[in-house]
C-alpha positions as CSV (number, residue, x, y, z in Angstrom):
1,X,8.0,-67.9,-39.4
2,X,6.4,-67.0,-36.1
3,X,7.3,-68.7,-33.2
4,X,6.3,-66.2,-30.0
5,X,6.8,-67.9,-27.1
6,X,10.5,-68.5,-26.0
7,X,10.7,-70.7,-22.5
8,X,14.4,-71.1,-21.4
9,X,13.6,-71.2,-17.3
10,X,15.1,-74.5,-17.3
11,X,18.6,-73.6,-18.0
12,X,18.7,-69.9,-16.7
13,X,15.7,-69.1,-14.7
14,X,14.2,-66.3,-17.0
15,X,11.4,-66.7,-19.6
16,X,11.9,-64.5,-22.8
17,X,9.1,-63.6,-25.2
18,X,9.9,-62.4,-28.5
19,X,7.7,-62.2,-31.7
20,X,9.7,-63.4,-34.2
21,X,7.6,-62.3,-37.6
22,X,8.6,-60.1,-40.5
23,X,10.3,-60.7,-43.8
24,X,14.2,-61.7,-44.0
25,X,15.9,-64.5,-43.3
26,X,16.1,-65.9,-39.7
27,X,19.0,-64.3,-38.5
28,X,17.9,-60.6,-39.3
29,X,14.4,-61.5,-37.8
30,X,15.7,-62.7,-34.5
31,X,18.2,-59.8,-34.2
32,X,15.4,-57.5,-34.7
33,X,13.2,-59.1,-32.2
34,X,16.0,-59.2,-30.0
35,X,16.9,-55.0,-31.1
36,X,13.3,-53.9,-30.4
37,X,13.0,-56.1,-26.8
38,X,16.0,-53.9,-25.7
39,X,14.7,-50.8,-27.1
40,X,11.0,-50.8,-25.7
41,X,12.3,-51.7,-22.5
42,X,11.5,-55.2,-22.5
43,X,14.7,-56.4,-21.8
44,X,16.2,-54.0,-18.9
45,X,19.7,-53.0,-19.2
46,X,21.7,-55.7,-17.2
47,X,19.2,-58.3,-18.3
48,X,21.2,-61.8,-19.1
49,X,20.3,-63.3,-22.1
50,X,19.9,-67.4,-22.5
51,X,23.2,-69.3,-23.9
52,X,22.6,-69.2,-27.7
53,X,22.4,-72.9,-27.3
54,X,19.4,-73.0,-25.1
55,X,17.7,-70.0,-27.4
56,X,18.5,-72.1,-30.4
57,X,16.5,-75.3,-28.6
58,X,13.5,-73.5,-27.6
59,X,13.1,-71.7,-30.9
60,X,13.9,-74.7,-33.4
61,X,16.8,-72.3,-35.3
62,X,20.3,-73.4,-36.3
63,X,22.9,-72.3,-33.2
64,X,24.8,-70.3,-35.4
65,X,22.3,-68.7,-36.5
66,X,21.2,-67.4,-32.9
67,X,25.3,-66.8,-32.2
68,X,25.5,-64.6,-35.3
69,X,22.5,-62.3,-33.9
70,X,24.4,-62.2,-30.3
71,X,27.1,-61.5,-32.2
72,X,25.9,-58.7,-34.8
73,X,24.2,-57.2,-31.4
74,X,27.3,-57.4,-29.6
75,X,29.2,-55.3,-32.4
76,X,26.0,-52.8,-32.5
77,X,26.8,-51.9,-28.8
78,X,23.3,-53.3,-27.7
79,X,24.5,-56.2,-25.8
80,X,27.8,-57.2,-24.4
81,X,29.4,-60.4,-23.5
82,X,32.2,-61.4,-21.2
83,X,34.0,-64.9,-20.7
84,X,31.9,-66.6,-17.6
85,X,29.1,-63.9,-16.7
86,X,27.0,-64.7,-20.2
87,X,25.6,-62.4,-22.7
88,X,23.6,-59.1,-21.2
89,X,21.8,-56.0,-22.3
90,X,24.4,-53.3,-22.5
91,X,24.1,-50.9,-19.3
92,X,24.2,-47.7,-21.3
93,X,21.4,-48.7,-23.4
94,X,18.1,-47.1,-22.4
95,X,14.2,-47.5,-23.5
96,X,13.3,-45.5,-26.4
97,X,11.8,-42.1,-25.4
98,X,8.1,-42.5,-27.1
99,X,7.2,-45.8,-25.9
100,X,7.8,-44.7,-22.4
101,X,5.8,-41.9,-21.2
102,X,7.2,-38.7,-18.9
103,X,5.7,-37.8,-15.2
104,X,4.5,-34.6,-15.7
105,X,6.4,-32.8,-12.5
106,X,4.5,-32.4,-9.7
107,X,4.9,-29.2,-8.3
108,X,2.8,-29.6,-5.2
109,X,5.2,-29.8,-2.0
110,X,5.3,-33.3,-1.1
111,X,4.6,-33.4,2.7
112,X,7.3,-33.1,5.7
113,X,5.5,-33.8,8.4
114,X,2.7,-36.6,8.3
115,X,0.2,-35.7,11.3
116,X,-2.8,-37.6,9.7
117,X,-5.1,-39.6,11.5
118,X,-6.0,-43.5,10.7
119,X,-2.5,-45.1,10.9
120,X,-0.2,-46.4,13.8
121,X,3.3,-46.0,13.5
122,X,4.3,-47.9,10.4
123,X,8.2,-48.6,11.9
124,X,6.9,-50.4,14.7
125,X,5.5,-53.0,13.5
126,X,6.5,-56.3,15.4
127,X,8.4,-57.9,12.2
128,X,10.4,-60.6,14.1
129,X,7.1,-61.4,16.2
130,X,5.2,-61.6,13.4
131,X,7.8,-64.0,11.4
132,X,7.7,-66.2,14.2
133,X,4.1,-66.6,14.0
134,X,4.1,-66.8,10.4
135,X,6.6,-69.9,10.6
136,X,4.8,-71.7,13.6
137,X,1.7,-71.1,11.8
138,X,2.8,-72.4,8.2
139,X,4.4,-75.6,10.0
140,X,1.4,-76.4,11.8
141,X,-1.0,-75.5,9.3
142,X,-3.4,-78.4,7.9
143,X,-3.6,-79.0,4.4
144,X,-6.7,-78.1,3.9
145,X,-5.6,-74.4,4.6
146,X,-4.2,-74.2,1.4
147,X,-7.5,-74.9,-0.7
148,X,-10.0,-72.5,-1.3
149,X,-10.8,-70.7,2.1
150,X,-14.1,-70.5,4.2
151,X,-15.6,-67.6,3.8
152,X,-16.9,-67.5,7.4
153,X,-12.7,-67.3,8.4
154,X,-10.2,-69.9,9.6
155,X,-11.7,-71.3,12.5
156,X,-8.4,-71.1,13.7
157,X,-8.3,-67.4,13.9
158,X,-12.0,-67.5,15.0
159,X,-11.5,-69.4,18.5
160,X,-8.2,-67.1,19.2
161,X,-10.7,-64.2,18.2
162,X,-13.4,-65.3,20.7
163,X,-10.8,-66.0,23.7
164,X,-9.3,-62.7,23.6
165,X,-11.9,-60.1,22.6
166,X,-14.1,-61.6,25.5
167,X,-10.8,-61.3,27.5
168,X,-9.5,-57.7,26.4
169,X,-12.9,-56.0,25.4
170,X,-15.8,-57.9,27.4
171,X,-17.1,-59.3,24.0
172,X,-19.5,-61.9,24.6
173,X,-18.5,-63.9,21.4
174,X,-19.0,-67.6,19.7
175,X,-16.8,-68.4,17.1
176,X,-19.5,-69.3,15.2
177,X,-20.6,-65.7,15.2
178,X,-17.9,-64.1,14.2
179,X,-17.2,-63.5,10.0
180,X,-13.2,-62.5,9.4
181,X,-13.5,-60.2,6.5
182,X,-10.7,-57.7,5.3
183,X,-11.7,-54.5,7.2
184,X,-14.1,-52.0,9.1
185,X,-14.9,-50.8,5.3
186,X,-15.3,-54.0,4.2
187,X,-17.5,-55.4,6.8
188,X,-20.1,-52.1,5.9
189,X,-20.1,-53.4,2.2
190,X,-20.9,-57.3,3.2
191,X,-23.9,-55.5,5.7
192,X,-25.4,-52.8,3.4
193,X,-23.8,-53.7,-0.1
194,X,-25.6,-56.8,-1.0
195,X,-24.6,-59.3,-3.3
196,X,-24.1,-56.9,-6.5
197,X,-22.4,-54.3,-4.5
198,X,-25.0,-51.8,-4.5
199,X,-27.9,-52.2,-2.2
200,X,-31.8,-53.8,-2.7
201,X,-32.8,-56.9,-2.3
202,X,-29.3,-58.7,-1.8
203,X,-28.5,-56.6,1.5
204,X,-28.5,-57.5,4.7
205,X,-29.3,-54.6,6.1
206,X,-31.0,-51.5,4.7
207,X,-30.7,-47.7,5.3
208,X,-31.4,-45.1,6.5
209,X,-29.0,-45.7,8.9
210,X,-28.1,-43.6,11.8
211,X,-24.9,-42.5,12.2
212,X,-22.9,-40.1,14.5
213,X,-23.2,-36.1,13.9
214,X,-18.9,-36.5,13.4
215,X,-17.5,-39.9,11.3
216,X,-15.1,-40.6,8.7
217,X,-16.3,-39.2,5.2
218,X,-15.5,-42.4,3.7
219,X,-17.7,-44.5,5.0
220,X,-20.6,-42.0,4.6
221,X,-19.4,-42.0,1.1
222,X,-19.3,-46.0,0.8
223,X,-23.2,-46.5,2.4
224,X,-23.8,-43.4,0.1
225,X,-22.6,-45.3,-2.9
226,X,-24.6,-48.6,-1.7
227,X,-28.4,-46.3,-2.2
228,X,-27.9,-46.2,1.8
229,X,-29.0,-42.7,3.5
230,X,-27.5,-42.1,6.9
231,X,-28.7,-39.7,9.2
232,X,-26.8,-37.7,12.2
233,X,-27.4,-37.9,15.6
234,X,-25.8,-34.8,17.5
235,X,-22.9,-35.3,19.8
236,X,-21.5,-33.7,22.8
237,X,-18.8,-34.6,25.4
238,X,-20.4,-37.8,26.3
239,X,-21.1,-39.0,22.8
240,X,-23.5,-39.5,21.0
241,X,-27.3,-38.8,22.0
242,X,-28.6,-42.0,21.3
243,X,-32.3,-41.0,23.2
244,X,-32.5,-39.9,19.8
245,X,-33.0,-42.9,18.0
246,X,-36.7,-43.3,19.0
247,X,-37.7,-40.6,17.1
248,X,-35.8,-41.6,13.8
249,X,-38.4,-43.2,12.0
250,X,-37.2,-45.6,9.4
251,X,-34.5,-46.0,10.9
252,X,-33.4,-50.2,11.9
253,X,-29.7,-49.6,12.3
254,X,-27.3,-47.2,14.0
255,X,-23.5,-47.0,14.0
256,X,-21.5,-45.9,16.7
257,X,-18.3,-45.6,18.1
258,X,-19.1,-46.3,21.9
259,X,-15.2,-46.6,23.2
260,X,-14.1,-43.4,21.5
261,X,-16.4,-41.0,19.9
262,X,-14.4,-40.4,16.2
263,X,-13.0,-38.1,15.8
264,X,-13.8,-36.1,19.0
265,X,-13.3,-38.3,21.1
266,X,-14.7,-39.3,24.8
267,X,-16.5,-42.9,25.9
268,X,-20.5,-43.2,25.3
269,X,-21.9,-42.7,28.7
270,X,-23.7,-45.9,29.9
271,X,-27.3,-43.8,30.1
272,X,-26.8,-43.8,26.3
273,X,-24.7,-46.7,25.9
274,X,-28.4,-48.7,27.6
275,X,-30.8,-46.0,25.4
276,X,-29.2,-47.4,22.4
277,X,-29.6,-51.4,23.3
278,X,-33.1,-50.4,24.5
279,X,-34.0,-48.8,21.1
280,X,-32.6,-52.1,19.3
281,X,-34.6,-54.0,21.8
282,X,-37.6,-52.2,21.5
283,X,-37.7,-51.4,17.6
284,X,-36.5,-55.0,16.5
285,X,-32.7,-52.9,15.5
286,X,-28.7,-53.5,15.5
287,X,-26.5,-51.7,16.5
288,X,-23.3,-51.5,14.6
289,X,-20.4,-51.1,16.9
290,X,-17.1,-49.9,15.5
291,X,-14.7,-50.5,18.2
292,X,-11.7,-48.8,16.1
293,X,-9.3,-48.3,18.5
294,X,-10.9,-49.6,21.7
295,X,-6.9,-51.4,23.0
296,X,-5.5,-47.8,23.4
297,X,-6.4,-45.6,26.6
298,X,-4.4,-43.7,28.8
299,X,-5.7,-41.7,31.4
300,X,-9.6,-44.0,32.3
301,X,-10.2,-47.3,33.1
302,X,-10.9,-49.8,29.2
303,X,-14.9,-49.0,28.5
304,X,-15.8,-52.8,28.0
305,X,-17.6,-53.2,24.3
306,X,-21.3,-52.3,23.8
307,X,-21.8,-55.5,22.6
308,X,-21.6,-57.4,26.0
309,X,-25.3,-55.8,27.3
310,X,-26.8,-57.1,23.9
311,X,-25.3,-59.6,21.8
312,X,-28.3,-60.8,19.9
313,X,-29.0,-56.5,19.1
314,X,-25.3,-55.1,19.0
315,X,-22.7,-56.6,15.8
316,X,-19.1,-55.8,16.7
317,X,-16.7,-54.8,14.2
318,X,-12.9,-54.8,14.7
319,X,-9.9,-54.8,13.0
320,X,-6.1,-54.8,12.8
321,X,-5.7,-51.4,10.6
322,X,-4.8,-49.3,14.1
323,X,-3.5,-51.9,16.5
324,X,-0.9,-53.2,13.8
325,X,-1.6,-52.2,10.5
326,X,-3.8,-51.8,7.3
327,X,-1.7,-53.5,5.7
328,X,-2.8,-56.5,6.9
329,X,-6.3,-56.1,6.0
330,X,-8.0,-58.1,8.6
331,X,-10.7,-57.3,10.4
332,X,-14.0,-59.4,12.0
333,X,-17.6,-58.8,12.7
334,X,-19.5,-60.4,16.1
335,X,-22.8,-60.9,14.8
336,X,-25.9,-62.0,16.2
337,X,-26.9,-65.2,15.6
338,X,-29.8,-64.7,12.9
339,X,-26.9,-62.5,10.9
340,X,-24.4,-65.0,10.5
341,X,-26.0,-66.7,7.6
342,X,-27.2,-63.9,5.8
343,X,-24.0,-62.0,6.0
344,X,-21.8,-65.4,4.8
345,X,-24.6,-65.5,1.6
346,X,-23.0,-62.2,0.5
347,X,-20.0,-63.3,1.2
348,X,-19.9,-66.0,-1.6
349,X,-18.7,-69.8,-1.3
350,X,-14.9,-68.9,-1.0
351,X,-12.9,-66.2,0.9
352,X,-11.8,-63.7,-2.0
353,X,-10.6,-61.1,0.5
354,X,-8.4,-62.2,3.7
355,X,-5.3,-64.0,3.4
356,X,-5.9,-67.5,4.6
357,X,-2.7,-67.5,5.5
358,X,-2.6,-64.3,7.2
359,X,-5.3,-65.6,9.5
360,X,-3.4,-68.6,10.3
361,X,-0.7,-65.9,11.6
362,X,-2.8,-63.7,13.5
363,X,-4.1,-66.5,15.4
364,X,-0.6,-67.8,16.3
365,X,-0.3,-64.1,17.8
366,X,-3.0,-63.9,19.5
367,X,-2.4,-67.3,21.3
368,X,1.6,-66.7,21.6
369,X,0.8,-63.7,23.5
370,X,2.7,-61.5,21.0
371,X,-0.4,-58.9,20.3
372,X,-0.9,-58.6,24.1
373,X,2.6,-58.0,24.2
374,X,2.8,-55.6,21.0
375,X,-0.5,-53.6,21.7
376,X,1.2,-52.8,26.0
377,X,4.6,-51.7,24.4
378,X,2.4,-49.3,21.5
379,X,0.1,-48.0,24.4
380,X,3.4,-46.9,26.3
381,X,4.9,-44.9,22.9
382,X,1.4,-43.1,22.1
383,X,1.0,-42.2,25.6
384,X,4.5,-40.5,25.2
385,X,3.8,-39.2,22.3
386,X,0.1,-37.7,23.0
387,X,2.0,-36.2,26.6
388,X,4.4,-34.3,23.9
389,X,1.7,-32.8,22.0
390,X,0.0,-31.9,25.2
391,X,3.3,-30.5,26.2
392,X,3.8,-28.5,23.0
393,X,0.7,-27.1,23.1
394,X,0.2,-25.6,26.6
395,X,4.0,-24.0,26.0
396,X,3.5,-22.7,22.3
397,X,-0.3,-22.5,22.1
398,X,-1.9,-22.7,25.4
399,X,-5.2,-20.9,23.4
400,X,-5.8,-24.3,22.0
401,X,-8.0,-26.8,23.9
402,X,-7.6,-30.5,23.1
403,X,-10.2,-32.9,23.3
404,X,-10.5,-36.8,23.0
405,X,-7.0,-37.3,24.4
406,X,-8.1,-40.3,27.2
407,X,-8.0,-42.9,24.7
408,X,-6.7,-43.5,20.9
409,X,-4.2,-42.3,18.3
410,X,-5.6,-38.9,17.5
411,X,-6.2,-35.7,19.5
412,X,-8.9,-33.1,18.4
413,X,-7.3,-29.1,18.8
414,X,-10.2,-26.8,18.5
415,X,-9.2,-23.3,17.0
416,X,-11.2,-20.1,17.4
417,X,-13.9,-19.4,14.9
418,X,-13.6,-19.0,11.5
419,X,-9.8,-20.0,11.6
420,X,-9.7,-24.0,10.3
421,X,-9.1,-23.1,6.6
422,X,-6.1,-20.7,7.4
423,X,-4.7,-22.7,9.4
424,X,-4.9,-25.6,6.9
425,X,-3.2,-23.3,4.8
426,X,-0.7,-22.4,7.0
427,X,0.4,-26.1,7.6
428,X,0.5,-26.8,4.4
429,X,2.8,-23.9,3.9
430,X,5.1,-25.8,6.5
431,X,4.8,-29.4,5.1
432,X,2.3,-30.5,7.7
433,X,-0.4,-33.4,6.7
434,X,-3.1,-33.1,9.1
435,X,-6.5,-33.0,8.6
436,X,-9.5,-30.2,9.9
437,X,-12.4,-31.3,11.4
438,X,-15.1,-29.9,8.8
439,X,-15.0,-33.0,6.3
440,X,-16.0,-35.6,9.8
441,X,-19.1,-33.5,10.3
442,X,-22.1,-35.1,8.7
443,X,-23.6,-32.3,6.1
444,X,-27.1,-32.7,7.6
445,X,-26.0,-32.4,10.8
446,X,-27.1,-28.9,12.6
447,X,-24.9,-25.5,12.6
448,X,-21.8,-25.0,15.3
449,X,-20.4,-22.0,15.6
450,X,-17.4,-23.4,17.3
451,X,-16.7,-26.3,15.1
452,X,-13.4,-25.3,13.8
453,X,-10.7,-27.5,14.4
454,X,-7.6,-29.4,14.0
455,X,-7.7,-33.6,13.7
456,X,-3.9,-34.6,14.5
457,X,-3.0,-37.8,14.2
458,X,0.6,-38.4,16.6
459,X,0.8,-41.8,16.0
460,X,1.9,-41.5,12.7
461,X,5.1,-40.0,12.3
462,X,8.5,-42.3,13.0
463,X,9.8,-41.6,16.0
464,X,12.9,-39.6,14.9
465,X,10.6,-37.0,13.3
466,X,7.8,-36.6,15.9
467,X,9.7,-32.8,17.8
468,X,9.8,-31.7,14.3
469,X,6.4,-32.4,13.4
470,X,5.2,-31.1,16.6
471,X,7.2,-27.8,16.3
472,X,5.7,-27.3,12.7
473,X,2.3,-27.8,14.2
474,X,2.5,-25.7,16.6
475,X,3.9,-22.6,14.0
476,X,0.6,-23.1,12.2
477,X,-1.6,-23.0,14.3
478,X,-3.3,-19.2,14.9
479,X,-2.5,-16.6,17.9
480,X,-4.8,-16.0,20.8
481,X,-7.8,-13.7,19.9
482,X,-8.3,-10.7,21.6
C-alpha cells in the first residue's frame, strides 16, 4: 500500500503528506506515518489534524480505521482531542533531537549600536503611503500587468521616472531610455556581465574601467568577478580628477559619483564634471553615473545630475535602496540611445528581477506626490541627526575632522595616523557597527599617509537609539595626539 499524497484543503485548509508504506495492516501503517510526521517535526505541535472522515476520503481507507489511529495516538499522548476544536498535535510534543540540528552558539557580541553606512532608517519607512499606492495601483492596473513583465520596466513607472528625475535632478530623460532593473549592483551586472554573467562577448561594455581612488568594495568585487579590471583615479576635496582619464589608455568607461564623492564625500567640481563629458566626447566613452544619494543635501544648493551636459555619453543609474529602502529592489538606468537595445538583449525577453507590481506602486508615488513628500520629511531627520554627530564630536572629540557632511547619509571622521584598526577594535568592544575607511580605497590606488578613518553611517540607527549610539562612538574613538 502506498498512497503519498494526502490533499484535505477542501474541508480544513491544510494539505498533509504522509508516506504511507511498510508492512502491517492499515491501521498500524497510518499511525506510524502519523507518529513519525509528529516526531520529525513535520507536523508542529498545535498543528490540527483533518476530521478522520475527510482523512479516510482522501486516502481510500475504512473511517474506523483512521479513528482507531487518532485514537491509539490520542492514548499515546501524541495528539489530543477536545469536543469542537478537532484533533491536534499535543503541545508538549517536540521534534526528535537528531533530525533537527543544534546552532552552534555564537559567541561573537551581536552588535548594539548599528552606525553602518548604505541604509536609511528602516522605521521610517512611509507604510500607510506606500499602501495607498499599492491599492490605487492594483485597482487601476491593466491586465496585462499581471502577465510576464517587460523587461525594459512598466512604462508606467518609466514616464513617472522621466517627469521627476528631470524635475528633481536635471535628468534629461525619455522613457524609452530608461531600463528599471533591481539595483545600482544590478544595473553593473546587465552593463559589464553579459548574457552568461561573466563577461566576453555577451557584455555591453568592457573593462578596464575607471573608477574612483575610494568606492564600495562590492562593486569592485562584482566587475572583478565579471573578468572586468578597474583602475583608480585619485581624489581630493573636489572629487575625483577626472583630467585623468586621457591618459588611461584602454580605458572606454568610467564610474563616478559626481553628487557625493563615496564615501568621502564633496560634489565633482564642474571643471571636472566638463573634463569627464569631454573625455567621453572625445574618446567615443560613457560615463557611468551613480547618483546614490543625490535627494539628500543640507548645507549647498542640489548639484543637478552629470547626465544633463551629455546624455548620449553619460548613463544614469538610480535607485530606491537609500531614499526608501533595499528592500524594494528597484532601481533604473538613463541610457543613451545606442545602449538601450543592447542592455534589454542581456536582459532576456521577460523581467526576472523587479516586481511588476512594485513598479506599478512606485509610480503611483511618484505621481501622488508621496516620495516628494517622504524624501523632504527624511532630509529634515538626517539633517538632525548629522547636526548631533557634529555636535558630539566638537564636545567629546573636537580632534576629529569630518568630512562629506554637505549632502547624504554618512559622515567620513578622519583619525590620526596609524589609529583606524584600534579604533575598530575599540568599537567593537562597545557594540558599535561602523565601518573604517581602508576597505573603500582601491588597492592600486597610491599611498596616504593620512588615510585613516572612520565611515559612520547616522542614518541607520532608530531614532530612540541614536544618543546612545553616538555616545558609544564617541568613547571609541582615540585621544588627541601630542
Amino acid at each position: 500500500m502506498a498512497e503519498p499524497w494526502v490533499n484535505s484543503a477542501q474541508r480544513i485548509g491544510v494539505d498533509l503528506h504522509l508516506e504511507l508504506s511498510g508492512p502491517g495492516s492499515r491501521r498500524a501503517v497510518l499511525t506510524q506515518a502519523l507518529r513519525e510526521a509528529v516526531r520529525d517535526g513535520r507536523l508542529a505541535a498545535g498543528t490540527r489534524l483533518p476530521p478522520y472522515r475527510s482523512l479516510a476520503a482522501d486516502l481510500g481507507l475504512a473511517r474506523n480505521t483512521v479513528a482507531d489511529a487518532y485514537a491509539e495516538l490520542v492514548a499515546e499522548g501524541w495528539l489530543t482531542a477536545r469536543q469542537g476544536s478537532g484533533t491536534r498535535v499535543a503541545e508538549r510534543v517536540r521534534p526528535r533531537a537528531d533530525r533537527v540540528p543544534a546552532r552552534a552558539p555564537d559567541r561573537r557580541r551581536a552588535p548594539v549600536h548599528r552606525l553602518g553606512q548604505g541604509q536609511p532608517d528602516a522605521g521610517s519607512f512611509p507604510r500607510t503611503a506606500w499602501l495607498a499606492s499599492a491599492r490605487r495601483a492594483l485597482t487601476a492596473a491593466p491586465d496585462d500587468a499581471f502577465g510576464p513583465g517587460d523587461p525594459q520596466g512598466r512604462i508606467e513607472l518609466r514616464r513617472a521616472l522621466a517627469d521627476y528625475l528631470a524635475r528633481a535632478r536635471g535628468v534629461r530623460a525619455d522613457p524609452e531610455r530608461i531600463v528599471v532593473c533591481s539595483g545600482f549592483a544590478h544595473a553593473l551586472r546587465l552593463l559589464f556581465g553579459g548574457a552568461g554573467g561573466s563577461g566576453g562577448a555577451g557584455a555591453v561594455l568592457r573593462g578596464p574601467l575607471a573608477v574612483e581612488a575610494y568606492g564600495l568594495p562590492f562593486h569592485r568585487s562584482l566587475l572583478a568577478a565579471a573578468g572586468v579590471a578597474t583602475r583608480p583615479l585619485p581624489i581630493d576635496g573636489h572629487g575625483a580628477l577626472t583630467s585623468g582619464l586621457t591618459g588611461m589608455r584602454g580605458v572606454r568607461a568610467a564610474l563616478l559619483t559626481p553628487a557625493h564623492q563615496f564615501p568621502t564625500g564633496g560634489p565633482l567640481h564642474r571643471e571636472r564634471r566638463s573634463a569627464a563629458v569631454d573625455w567621453a566626447r572625445a574618446s567615443g566613452g560613457v560615463v557611468l553615473e551613480d547618483d546614490y544619494d543625490g535627494e539628500f543635501r543640507y548645507d549647498r544648493q542640489p548639484v543637478g545630475a552629470l547626465q544633463g551636459l551629455d546624455p548620449e555619453r553619460v548613463a544614469y543609474l538610480g535607485s530606491v535602496s537609500k531614499s526608501l529602502s533595499p528592500a524594494l529592489r528597484l532601481g533604473w538606468m538613463v541610457l543613451p540611445a545606442h545602449l538601450v537595445a543592447p542592455v534589454l538583449a542581456v536582459k532576456g525577453e521577460r523581467e526576472a528581477w523587479a516586481s511588476v507590481l512594485d513598479q506599478l506602486t512606485l509610480a503611483d508615488f511618484l505621481e501622488s506626490g508621496g516620495y516628494d513628500r517622504h524624501v523632504r520629511r527624511m532630509r529634515q531627520q538626517y539633517r538632525r541627526r548629522r547636526d548631533q554627530l557634529l555636535s558630539a564630536l566638537a564636545e567629546h572629540a573636537p580632534h576629529v575632522t569630518v568630512s562629506g557632511v554637505a549632502a547624504g547619509l554618512h559622515a567620513v571622521l578622519r583619525l590620526p595616523p596609524g589609529t583606524e584598526a584600534g579604533t575598530l577594535k575599540a568599537a567593537a568592544r562597545l557594540g558599535i557597527a561602523v565601518d573604517g575607511l581602508a576597505p573603500y580605497r582601491h588597492p592600486d590606488a597610491p599611498p596616504e599617509p593620512t588615510a585613516d578613518g572612520l565611515v559612520v553611517g547616522y542614518a541607520t540607527p532608530s531614532s530612540a537609539a541614536y544618543a546612545a549610539a553616538l555616545d558609544a562612538l564617541c568613547r571609541a574613538l582615540p585621544p588627541a595626539m601630542a
